[in-house]
N, C-alpha and C positions, 0 to 999 in steps of 0.2 A: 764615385760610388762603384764604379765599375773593377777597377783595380781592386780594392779590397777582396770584393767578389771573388775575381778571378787568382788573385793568393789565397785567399782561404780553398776554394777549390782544388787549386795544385797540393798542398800541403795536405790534404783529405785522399787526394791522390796516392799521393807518397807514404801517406801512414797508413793504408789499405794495404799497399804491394811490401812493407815491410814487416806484415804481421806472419805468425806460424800458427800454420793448422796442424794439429794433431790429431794422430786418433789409436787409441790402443783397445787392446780384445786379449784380458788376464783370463784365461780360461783358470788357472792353475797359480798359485803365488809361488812362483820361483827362485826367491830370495836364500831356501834352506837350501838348496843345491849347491857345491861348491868348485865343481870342477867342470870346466865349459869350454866347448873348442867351438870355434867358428868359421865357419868352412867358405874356403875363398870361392869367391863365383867367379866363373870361365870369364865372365866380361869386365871387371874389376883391373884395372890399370894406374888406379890410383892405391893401392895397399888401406882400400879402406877396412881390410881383415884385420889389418895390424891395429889401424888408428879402435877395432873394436874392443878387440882382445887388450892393448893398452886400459882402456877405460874401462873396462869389466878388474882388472888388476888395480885400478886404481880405486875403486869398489871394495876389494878386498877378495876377489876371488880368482883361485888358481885357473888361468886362463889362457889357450892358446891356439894357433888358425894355422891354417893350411888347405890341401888338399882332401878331398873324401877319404880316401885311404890312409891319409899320416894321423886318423884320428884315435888319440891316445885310448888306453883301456882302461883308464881312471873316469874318462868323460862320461858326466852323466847327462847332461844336456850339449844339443847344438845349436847353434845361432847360423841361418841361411838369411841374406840379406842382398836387395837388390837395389842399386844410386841410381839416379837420374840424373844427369851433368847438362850444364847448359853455359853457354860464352857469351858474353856481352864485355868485349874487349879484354876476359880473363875468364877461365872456365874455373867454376864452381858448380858444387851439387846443391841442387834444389830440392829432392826428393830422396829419404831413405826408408827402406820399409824394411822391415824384422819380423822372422820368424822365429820361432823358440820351441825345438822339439825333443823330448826323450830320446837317448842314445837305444835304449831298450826297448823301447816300441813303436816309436818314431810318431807317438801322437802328438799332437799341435797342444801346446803349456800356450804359450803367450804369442801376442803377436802386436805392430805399432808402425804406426810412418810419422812421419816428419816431413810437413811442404812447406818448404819458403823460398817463394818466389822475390822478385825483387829489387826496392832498389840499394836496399842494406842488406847484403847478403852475408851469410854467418859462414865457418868455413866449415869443413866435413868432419874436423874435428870437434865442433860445437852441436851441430845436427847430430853426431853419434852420441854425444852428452846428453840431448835433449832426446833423443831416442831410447836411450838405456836407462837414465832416471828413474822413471814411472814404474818400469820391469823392473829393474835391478836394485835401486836406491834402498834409502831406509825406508822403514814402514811409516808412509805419512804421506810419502810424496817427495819431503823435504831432501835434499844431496847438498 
């Protein structure tokens, strides 16, 4: 009896640490926007600008990241975004959070994180999927 117990336990465990919290704040629906740069942040070692900009392109929208200053005159929106990396015998990001602001007035459109902790961890490629979705995707949800 006891076994049983203590497997189903672990299992209840594991399907805990392997779920993704979300959470988004659409002030603005940003989807009619087509031109977006996304600005690298100073502590970003991983090119997760690029892995952004890739996936916004893969969306359908002219997309592209760098520096403050390399930000095109086309841009009408930007994307400021901050990871949170963690190692458990291979460093992976657990946490991204996204901002979405007008080039023109720099007021806050949208904003979303992504936490998944864990013991199935998804890679920073997949958490920028599941970050930009919601913002970016078709109207429904659905990508």
């Amino acid at each position: 009896m006891k076994l049983p117990l203590c497997l189903v336990t672990l299992l209840l465990l594991f399907t805990g640490c392997s779920s993704v919290d979300s959470h988004f704040d659409i002030t603005r629906d940003v989807r009619g926007f087509h031109h977006v740069f996304v600005r690298t942040a100073s502590n970003d070692s991983n090119n997760v600008d690029q892995l952004i900009a890739q996936e916004l392109r893969r969306l359908g929208y002219d997309a592209s990241s760098g520096a403050r200053t390399m930000i095109p005159d086309n841009a009408e929106i930007v994307i400021d975004y901050e990871g949170q990396w963690d190692w458990d015998f291979r460093t992976y990001m657990i946490r991204l959070s996204l901002t979405v602001r007008s080039v023109r007035t720099d007021e806050k459109l949208a904003g979303g994180q992504i936490f998944h902790p864990g013991v199935t961890n998804k890679s920073a490629a997949e958490l920028v999927r599941l970050a930009l979705g919601p913002i970016f995707g078709p109207k429904g949800g659905k990508n």
